[in-house]
N, C-alpha and C positions, 0 to 999 in steps of 0.2 A: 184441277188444272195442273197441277204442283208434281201430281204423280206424272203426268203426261209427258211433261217436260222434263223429268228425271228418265222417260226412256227415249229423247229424243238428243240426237248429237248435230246443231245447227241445220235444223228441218228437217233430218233423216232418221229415221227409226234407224237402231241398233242393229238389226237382223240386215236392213239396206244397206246398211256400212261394210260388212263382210263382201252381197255380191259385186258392190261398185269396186271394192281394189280388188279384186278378180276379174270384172272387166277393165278397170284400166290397164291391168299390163297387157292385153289384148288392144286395148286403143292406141297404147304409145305405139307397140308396134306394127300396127294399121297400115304403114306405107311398105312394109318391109312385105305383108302377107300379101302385097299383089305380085309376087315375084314367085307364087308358089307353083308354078309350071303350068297349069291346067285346071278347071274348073274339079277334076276329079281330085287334083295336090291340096285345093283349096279343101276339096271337104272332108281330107281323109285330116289334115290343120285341124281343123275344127275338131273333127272328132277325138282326136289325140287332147289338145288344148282343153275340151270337156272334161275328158278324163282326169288331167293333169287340175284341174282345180274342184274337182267333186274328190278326188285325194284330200287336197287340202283343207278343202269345208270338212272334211272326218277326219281331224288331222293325221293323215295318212303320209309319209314321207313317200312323195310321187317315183323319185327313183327306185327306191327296194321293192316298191311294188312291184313298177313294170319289170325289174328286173327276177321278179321272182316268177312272178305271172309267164312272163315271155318263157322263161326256163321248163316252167308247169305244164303251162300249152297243151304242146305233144302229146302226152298223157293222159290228160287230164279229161273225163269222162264230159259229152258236150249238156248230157242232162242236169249235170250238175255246175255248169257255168256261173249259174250265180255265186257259187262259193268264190268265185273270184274274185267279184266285186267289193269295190275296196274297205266301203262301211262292211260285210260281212269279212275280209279277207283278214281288219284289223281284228273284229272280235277274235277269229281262228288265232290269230297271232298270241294274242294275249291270254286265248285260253291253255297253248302250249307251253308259252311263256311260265306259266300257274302251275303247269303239273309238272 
């Protein structure tokens, strides 16, 4: 029982604790996201806001991303899209980084 409690932080597992402050800066600003024009402003929100904390979970700094990503884009071959994604974009990063 000793171990058990050594991975929990007042009834939450460790791993819970990461997604809930990723959701809460989503809940405080809860009143603010009915204001997002249209059911289609609401989902493109979301979708953006997914992005912006699956960065985080890979600790990805969300702005260099999107700001490099957005740059890439245009170019950048659509078969190979997932190289964008931010858990593969970081490894790229740091393997440049190395050489």
């Amino acid at each position: 029982m000793d171990g058990l409690k050594s991975e929990c932080l007042d009834g939450f597992r460790l791993d819970e604790v990461d997604g809930f402050v990723g959701i809460l800066s989503i809940a405080v600003g809860r009143r603010n996201w009915t204001f997002a024009g249209s059911d289609v402003g609401g989902h493109r929100a979301a979708a953006l806001y997914t992005l912006i904390e699956t960065c985080k979970l890979n600790e990805v700094d969300p702005r260099a991303w999107l700001a490099d990503i957005l740059a890439r884009l245009p170019e950048h071959p659509a078969k190979r899209l997932a190289e964008l994604l931010p858990w593969n974009w970081k490894a790229l990063r740091d393997e440049q980084a190395a050489a």
